[in-house]
N, C-alpha and C positions, 0 to 999 in steps of 0.2 A: 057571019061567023063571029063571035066573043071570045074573046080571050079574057080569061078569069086570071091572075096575078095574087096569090097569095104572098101576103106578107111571114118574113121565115117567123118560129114563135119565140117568146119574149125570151134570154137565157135565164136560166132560174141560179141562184146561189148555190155550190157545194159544198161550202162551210157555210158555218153558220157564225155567228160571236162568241160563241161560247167555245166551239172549237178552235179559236186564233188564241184566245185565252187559255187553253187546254194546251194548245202549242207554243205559245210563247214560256207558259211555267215551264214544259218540259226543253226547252233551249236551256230559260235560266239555269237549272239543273245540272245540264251537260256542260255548262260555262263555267258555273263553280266546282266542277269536278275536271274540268280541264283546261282551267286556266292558264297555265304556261305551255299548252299546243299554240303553234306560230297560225292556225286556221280558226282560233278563236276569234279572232277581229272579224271574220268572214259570219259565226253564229252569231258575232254580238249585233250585224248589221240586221240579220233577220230578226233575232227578236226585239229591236225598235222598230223596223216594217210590219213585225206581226202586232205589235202597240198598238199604231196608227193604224192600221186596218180593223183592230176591235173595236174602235175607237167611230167610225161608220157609222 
């Protein structure tokens, strides 16, 4: 008796580059329209992570 073992398959990407770039403008956006909310520092982190990640 054989035991077959498939390997799991490769995970594929669900953004794309173009989409981290489409979401990093619309953070910008939201940051200059809501600059003095005290959760700003929390958008401004994501969109330097969404930089670096278009950036791939």
């Amino acid at each position: 008796m054989t035991t077959m073992t498939t390997e799991p398959a490769r995970a594929r990407a669900v953004l794309s580059n173009q989409d981290f770039k489409l979401l990093q403008e619309a953070v910008l956006f939201y940051l200059k329209a809501h600059e003095d909310d005290p959760i700003s520092s929390t958008y401004s982190n994501l969109y330097h992570r969404l930089g670096s990640a278009a950036r791939r």
